[in-house]
Phi, psi and omega in degrees: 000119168287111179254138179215175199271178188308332184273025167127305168305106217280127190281127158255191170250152182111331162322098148295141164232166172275134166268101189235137196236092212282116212231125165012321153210049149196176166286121173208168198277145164224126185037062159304002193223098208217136174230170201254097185303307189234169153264140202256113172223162191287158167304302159296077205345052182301121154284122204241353216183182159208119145353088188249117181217139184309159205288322201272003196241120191290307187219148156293126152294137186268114189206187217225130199207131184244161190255145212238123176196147218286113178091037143315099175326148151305129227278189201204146183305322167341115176265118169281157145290150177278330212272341193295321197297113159298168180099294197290123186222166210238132180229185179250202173295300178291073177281086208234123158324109190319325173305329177266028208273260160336001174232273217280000185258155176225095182289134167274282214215167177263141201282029173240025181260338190254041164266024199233333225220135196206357215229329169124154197289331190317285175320287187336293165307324184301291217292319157346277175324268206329296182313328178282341186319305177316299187305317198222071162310318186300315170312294201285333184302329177329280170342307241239301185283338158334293182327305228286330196267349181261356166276348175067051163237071164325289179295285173318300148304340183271291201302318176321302199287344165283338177276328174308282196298357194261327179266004162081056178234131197257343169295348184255334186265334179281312178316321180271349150334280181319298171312345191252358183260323181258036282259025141328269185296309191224144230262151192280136178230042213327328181315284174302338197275317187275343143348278201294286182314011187250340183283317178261346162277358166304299210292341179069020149301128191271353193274335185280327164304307185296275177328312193290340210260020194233325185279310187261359162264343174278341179059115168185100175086001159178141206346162150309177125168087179306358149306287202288334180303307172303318183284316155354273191323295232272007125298336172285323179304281185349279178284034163039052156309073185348294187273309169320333156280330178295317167280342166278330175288330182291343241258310185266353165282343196222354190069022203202158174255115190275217214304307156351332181223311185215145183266170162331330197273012187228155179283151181087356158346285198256005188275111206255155180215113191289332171312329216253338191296132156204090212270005199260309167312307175318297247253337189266302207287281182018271195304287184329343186247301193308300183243025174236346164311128201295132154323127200038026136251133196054086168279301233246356141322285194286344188269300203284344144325302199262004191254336164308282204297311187301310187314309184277346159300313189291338183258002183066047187255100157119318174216188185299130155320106213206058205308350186262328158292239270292327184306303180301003172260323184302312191287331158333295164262352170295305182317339175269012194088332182324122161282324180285319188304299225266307169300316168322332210241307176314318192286329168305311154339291217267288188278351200069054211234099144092022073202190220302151183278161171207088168325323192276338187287337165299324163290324170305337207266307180310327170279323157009278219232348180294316187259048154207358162236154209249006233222290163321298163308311178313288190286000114356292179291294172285004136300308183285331176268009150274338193078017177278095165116350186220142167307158184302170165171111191262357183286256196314320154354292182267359170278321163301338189265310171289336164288341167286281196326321193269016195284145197231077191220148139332138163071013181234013185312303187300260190352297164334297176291325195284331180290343170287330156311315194286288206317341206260015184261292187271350188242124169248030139201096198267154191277354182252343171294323134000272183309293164325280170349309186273348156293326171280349190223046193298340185285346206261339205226139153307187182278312165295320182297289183327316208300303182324277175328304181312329201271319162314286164291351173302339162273019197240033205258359138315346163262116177327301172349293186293325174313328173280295181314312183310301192303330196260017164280323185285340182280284184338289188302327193304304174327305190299336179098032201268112180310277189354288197308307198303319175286345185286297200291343180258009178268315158329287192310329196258349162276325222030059171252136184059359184219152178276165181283161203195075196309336190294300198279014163285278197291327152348302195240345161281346177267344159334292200276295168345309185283352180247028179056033183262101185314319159317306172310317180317287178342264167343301188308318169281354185263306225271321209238013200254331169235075168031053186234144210038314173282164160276137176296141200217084245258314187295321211273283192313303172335299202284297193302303172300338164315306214280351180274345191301126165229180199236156165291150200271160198264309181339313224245316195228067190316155180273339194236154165212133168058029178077331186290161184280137161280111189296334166303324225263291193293319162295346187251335156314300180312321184283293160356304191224031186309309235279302167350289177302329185298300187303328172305333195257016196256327171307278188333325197268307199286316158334099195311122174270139187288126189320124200288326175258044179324309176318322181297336182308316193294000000 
């Protein structure tokens, strides 16, 4: 079997070539001037790749990678000869897949052109490039705009790459993709950026397939619509994206197209659809990255890859419940930086779950990762104040216990009340103990100290306790004269959150805050008289006051006009600013009595 590039030209060993090593959401160069030690084929005589080693490097490192294929015995401890193995074949670092052949290579030259040359390849290699410059442009403008962007000659790489992609070379229609999705370099544009990626997936680009299918789940330069988004993925798999596989096996562990293409923060994020579960699939895509993925290409793939199978092994999601893969999938990825992989693995440790336990080693995996995972830090803390696996030491205890307390993320609430139960066994100054303190003496303390305190404690408000402490620190600041604080506590009083409702005291501190111009409060002061609560209702009144909440964005950050056009970033941050305002203005608009068309007759 002959492998050969898109025009046509047969790859041999010995090619110098171009490299383009396609990293998670674009095309970029790594040792782009590469020449091709091998064809990479398995012992039974698969051509599986092709063998990449830097110009300047004699023989390739060498290591041992086995290919995984369907009704394959389990593999086994037993020591082989490799050539006995089918599957097993020998790569370099620089591994590049057969499938990827025809996108990331660019042929210069046949390496028997520099046996004349004792002095070094460089001078050659240009002159190489140059002859070829004519033939295959879109490469070399690639080539080119690369220099230009490691030279910081911004505008010239942005122009390269409009000349690449215009001659339909698709790492260049994704690169420049990207820059127009992030408006770093050239002004954000989402139109053009899902433009250029819709240009290279005519082309069966897969990484461009992957980016489109990310433009429509995300709405981001066109309509929403999460049908098309899904036929994308399950094409970028296809033509054998990583992270496109990787988001379609999330795709069928959870029923939802997860973080990989769109976060919570867009719509349809979580919209599950129980048809698409299938975790025995999820569980099959897993494995297919964890052991047919090439080595140093997609690592933060292949890490968020093995820390799924630690997972699903530990819960028996897909399969048999099974602690010793998972530990072994944990440790996988802990090798790979997962920081949750490396806390997982500790708690295996720690517990003996799936091996042998080793206190010390949990605590070492724990230390890791405790000032980034609060899962950590907690049992970090309740090791040194219990003495387990570590000497006692209640000084670090609680520094590790107060870093769970100061975390300011969702979902760690329970984490939160326990390390304040620990701190509150040995310590007497625990943050809700604090509080109590700055309560009895409020005069001793700022506006900033309450806040401080307020931060401290605010993630702990699942304990009734803290829930008290939490109001009458804010009741602190309101006294003190703090607009914010004054508009929070009269929004209490008028909700009855942390408090019973108390219609006086509500307006009380909400006209307060008003008088110091706190736009909320304003907001309320239209909200109060837009629904007759104390005040007479008053539509015009409501009106005036939701005006006076109205703020502008600062232009230093979001100018309102860009090029005489209204700036649509500029209108986004208006809308957000001034959401609760604008609603209400338009909640008037609906309520306003309208005049009648036969009025005329009165006259």
């Amino acid at each position: 079997m002959l492998l050969s590039y898109t025009h046509g030209e047969i790859l041999k060993e010995g090619d110098v070539v171009i490299w383009l090593n396609q990293r998670g959401e674009y095309y970029q160069f790594d040792q782009s001037v590469m020449k091709v030690w091998s064809i990479a084929e398995t012992n039974d005589g698969e051509i599986v790749g092709v063998n990449l080693i830097p110009l300047s490097v004699e023989s390739p490192m060498i290591m041992l990678r086995r290919l995984v294929r369907e009704n394959e015995p389990e593999s086994s401890t037993d020591l082989v000869k490799m050539k006995d193995v089918p599957g097993i074949y020998t790569i370099t670092r620089w591994f590049l897949p057969l499938h990827k052949v025809s996108k990331c290579l660019g042929l210069i030259a046949r390496i028997e052109y520099f046996t004349e040359y004792k002095t070094g390849h460089g001078e050659l290699i240009q002159r190489c490039i140059q002859d070829k410059a004519d033939q295959y442009q879109g490469i070399y403008q690639y080539y080119l705009a690369d220099r230009a962007y490691q030279q910081r000659d911004f505008q010239r790489h942005i122009d390269l790459l409009h000349q690449s992609a215009q001659s339909g070379y698709t790492p260049a229609m994704c690169h420049l993709a990207m820059h127009f999705f992030n408006g770093t370099l050239i002004e954000k544009n989402h139109e053009k950026s899902k433009y250029w990626y819709s240009q290279a997936v005519k082309k069966n680009d897969a990484l461009a397939m992957y980016q489109l299918a990310g433009c429509y789940a995300r709405a981001t330069g066109t309509p929403q619509n999460l049908k098309q988004s899904f036929n994308l993925l399950e094409q970028s798999a296809e033509a054998g994206c990583w992270s496109a596989i990787a988001a379609l096996a999330g795709y069928y562990r959870f029923g939802w197209l997860n973080s990989l293409l769109v976060s919570e923060y867009y719509a349809g994020y979580e919209q599950v659809d129980e048809r698409v579960l299938d975790h025995q699939k999820a569980l099959r895509l897993y494995l297919h990255i964890a052991t047919e993925a090439p080595p140093g290409e997609e690592q933060a793939v292949i890490a968020n890859v093995t820390y799924h199978l630690g997972w699903m092994y530990q819960d028996g999601i897909g399969t048999a419940q099974d602690y010793e893969q998972s530990v072994h999938w944990y440790r996988k990825s802990a090798e790979l930086g997962n920081i949750v992989a490396i806390n997982n693995l500790a708690d295996k440790y720690e517990h003996g779950t799936g091996v042998e336990q080793d206190l010390e080693m949990a605590a070492a995996l724990y230390s890791d990762v405790a000032d980034r995972v609060v899962a950590a830090a907690l049992s970090l803390g309740r090791m040194y104040f219990e003495g387990r696996g570590v000497e006692q030491n209640l000084e670090l205890a609680r520094h590790h216990l107060n870093t769970v307390i100061q975390v300011r993320m969702d979902g760690v609430e329970e984490m939160q009340a326990e390390a304040m139960q620990l701190l509150e066994r040995f310590t007497e100054d625990s943050p809700v103990q604090q509080a109590r303190k700055m309560l009895k003496n409020p005069d001793q303390f700022t506006v900033d100290d309450v806040n401080a305190q307020i931060r401290k404690i605010d993630s702990m408000l699942e304990l009734p306790e803290v829930k008290v402490l939490f109001f009458q620190l804010y009741l602190v600041n309101a006294r003190k004269g703090e607009a914010s604080s004054q508009s929070q506590v009269g929004d209490w009083y008028l909700r009855g959150v942390f408090t019973e409702k108390n219609l006086e005291e509500a307006i009380y501190w909400i006209q307060k805050a008003a008088d110091q111009k706190n736009y909320y409060a304003e907001y309320q002061m239209g909200f109060l008289y837009e629904n007759g609560l104390y005040y007479n209702q008053d539509f015009n009144l409501a009106q005036k006051w939701f005006e006076r909440a109205l703020r502008e964005p600062s232009e230093s950050y979001c100018p309102e006009y860009v090029n005489g056009q209204l700036n649509p970033e500029y209108l986004g941050h208006y809308q957000q600013m001034n959401t609760e305002a604008l609603s209400g203005l338009l909640r008037l608009e609906q309520k306003k009595p309208k005049p009648s068309k036969w009025r005329f007759w009165k006259k």
